[in-house]
N, C-alpha and C positions, 0 to 999 in steps of 0.2 A: 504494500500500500504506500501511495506517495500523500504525503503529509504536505498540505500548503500550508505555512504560518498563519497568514490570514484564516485559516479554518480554524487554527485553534483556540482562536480566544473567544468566536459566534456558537462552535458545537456545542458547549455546557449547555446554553440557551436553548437551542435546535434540540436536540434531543429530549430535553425536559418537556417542550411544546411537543413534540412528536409522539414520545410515550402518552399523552393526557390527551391527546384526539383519539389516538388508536382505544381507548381504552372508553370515552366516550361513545365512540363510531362503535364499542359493539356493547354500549350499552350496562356496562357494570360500573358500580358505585365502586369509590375506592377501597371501600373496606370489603366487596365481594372477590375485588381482584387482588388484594390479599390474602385473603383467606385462600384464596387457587393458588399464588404460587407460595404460599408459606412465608410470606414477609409479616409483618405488623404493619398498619394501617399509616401511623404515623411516618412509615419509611416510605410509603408510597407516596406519600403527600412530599414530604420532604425531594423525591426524586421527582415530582410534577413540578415542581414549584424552581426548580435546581440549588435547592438549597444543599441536597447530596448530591453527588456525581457517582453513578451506579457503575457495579464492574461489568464485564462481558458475562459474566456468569447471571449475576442479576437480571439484566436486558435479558437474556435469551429466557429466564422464568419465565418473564415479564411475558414476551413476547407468543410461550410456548399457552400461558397461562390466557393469553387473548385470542389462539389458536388463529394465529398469524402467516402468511403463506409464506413458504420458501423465498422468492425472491426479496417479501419486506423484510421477513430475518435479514437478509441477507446484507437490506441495506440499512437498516438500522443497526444491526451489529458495528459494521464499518463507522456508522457514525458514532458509536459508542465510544470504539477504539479511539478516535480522533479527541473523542469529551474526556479521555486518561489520558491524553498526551498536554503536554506543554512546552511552548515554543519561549528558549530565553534567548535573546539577542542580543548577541554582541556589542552592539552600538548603543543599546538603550540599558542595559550594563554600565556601559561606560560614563552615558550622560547622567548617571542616578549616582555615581559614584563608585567607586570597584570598591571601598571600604563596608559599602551595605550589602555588595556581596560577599565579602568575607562574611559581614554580620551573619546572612541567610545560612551560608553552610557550618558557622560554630551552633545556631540554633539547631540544625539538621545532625550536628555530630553527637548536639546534647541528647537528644531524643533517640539516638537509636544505639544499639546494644554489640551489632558485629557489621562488621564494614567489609569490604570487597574491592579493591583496588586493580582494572587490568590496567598498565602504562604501556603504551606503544612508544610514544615519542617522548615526551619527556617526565621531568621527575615532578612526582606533584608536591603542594604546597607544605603539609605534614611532614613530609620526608625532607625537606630543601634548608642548604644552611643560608644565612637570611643575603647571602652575596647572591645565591643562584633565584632566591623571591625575588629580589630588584632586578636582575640581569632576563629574568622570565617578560617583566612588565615594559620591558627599555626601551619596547616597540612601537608602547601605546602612549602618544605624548601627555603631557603635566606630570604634577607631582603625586607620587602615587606612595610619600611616607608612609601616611595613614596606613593605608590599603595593605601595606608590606609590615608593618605592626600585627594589624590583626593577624596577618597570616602566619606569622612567627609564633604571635599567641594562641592562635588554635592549638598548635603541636603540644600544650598539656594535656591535649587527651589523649593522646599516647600512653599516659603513666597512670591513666584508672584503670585500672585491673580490674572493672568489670565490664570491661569493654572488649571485645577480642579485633583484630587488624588482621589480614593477608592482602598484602600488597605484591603484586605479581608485574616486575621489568624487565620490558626486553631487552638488548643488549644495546639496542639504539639507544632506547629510555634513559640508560646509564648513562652510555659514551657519548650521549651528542653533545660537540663543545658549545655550550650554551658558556659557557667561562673562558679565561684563560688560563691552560693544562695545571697549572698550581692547585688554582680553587677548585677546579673538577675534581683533583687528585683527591681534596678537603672533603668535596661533597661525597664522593663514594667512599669515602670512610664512614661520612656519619652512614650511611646507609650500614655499612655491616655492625658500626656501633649499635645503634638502633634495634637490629635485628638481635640481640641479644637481650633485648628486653621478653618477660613471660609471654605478655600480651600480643605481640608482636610477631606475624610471620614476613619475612621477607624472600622469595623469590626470585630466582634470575631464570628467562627464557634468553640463553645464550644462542647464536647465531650456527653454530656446528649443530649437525643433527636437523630430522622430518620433524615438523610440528602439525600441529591439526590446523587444517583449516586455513583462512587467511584473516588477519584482524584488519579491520578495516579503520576502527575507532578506540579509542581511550572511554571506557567506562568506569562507571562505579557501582554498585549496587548494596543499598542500606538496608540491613537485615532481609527481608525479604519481600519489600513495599515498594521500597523506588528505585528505579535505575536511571543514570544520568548518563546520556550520553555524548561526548562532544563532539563538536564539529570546527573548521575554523572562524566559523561565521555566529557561533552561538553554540548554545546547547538545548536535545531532547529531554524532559523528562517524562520516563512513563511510570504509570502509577496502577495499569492493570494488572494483576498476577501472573497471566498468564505471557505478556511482554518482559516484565522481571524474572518469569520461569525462563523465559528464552536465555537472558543473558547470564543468570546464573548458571545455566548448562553449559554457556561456550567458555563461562570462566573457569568451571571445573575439568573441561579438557584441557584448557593450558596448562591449570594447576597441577594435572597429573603429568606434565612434559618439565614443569619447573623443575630447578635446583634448590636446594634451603637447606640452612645450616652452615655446617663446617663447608660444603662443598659449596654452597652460593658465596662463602666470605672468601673463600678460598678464587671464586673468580672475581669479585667485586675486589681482591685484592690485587691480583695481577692485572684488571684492567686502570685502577686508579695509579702504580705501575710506569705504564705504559703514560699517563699525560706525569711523569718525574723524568722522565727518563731526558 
C-alpha cells in the first residue's frame, strides 16, 4: 500500500464517518452492533465519533458484524490501515523545533518497557557520544544546542534496569565517518562500553557473511505498539499490531544473523582500530 501524507492526517476523520453510515445504512443502534461484535457500547461510540482510532482487527468485527461485502472490507480495511499510520515530517520537525522532538521521544522512552533498535546507516541518539549528536545535526542549519542536550539527556534511560534495549548495527551504522577517525574511534568505544551494561544488548551485522533479506530502512519498534520508521524526508509511524508484527519479525531475522558480546566488542574493537591507525 502506498501511503500519501496528505491521507494521513483526513483518515482518522474518514473512517470514523464511514464506520457510523455503514452501521446506520443497515440499521443497528450502536449498542446492537456491539453486542454483535463483542465490543462495549461506549467503544463504538468512541470509534464513531474518532475519538478512538480502531485497529485492523476491530474494523474487520466491525465490519464482519455489519455483514459487509468483500470489496467494502476491502476498502475500509485499507482505510483503517492508513487511520494507524502517521506521517512526521521532516520540515515541520524542524520548524516546531528538533528540541520538542527530542521532548516527544524521552516521553515515548518513559512509557514503554523494551525497545528494538534496527541501524542501517547511522548510530542513533542513545548510543552517540555528544560530538557524533552535533556532527548528526550539522546538516540542518541554526542552532541546534538545545536539541543536542536533550538528546544526550535521554541516554539515562539506558541505566533503568527495568527497561530492556537491543540495538542491532550494521557495519555501515558503525563505520560511516560521520566524525573525524579520532572521535569515530571514541564513538565505537562507547558502543562496546555500553554494551556491557545488564540492560543493554548491542549487536553488530558485520559486512562478511548472507544476511536475510534487504533493509531498506532504520527502525525502531517500542515494546510491541509502535514502530517508527525513517525515511530521509521524515518518519512512519505505525500503530496497528499487525504493521508492528511485520517489523518485529524482520528485526528478529537480523537479530538471529547478529554478533553480541565478546564477539561484537571484539569487532566494534578492530573496527574503531582501523579510524587510529
Amino acid at each position: 500500500m502506498t501511503f500519501e501524507p496528505e491521507q494521513l492526517g483526513r483518515s482518522k476523520a474518514d473512517l470514523a464517518e464511514t464506520l457510523r453510515d455503514l452501521r446506520k445504512r443497515a440499521g443497528l443502534s450502536g449498542d446492537r452492533l456491539a453486542r454483535r461484535c463483542a465490543m462495549s457500547q461506549s467503544k463504538i461510540s468512541k470509534i464513531e465519533t474518532g475519538k478512538t482510532t480502531p485497529t485492523l482487527v476491530d474494523v474487520e468485527r466491525i465490519l464482519r458484524a455489519l455483514e459487509a461485502s468483500p470489496q467494502l472490507i476491502t476498502e475500509v480495511t485499507a482505510l483503517a490501515r492508513i487511520a494507524n499510520t502517521a506521517w512526521q515530517d521532516a520540515r515541520a520537525l524542524r520548524r516546531k523545533g528538533l528540541e520538542k522532538k527530542q521532548a516527544e521521544l524521552a516521553d515515548l522512552e518513559r512509557t514503554s518497557t523494551e525497545f528494538r533498535f534496527f541501524l542501517l546507516s547511522m548510530i542513533t541518539g542513545l548510543l552517540s557520544t555528544p560530538e557524533y549528536a552535533r556532527a548528526s545535526l550539522d546538516h540542518i542549519p541554526g542552532d541546534h544546542s538545545k536539541a543536542i542536550a536533550k538528546k544526550i539527556a535521554r541516554q539515562a534511560v539506558l541505566y533503568d534496569e527495568t527497561k530492556r534495549f537491543t540495538f542491532l548495527l550494521t557495519e555501515q551504522a558503525a563505520r560511516w565517518p560521520t566524525l573525524p577517525a579520532p572521535a569515530m574511534a571514541v564513538q565505537i568505544d562507547r558502543l562496546a562500553s555500553l554494551s556491557h551494561l545488564r540492560n543493554v544488548r548491542i549487536g553488530v551485522l558485520p559486512l562478511a557473511g548472507r544476511m536475510p533479506g534487504c533493509p531498506l530502512n532504520t527502525f525502531t519498534v517500542y515494546d510491541d505498539r509502535i514502530a517508527t520508521v525513517e525515511a530521509s524526508n521524515g518518519a512512519l509511524v505505525f500503530r496497528d499490531a499487525r504493521d508492528v508484527s511485520a517489523y518485529l519479525e524482520e528485526f528478529a531475522a537480523y537479530e538471529n544473523h547478529a554478533r553480541f558480546g565478546d564477539e561484537a566488542r571484539e569487532l566494534l574493537a578492530e573496527w574503531a582500530s582501523a579510524f587510529r591507525r
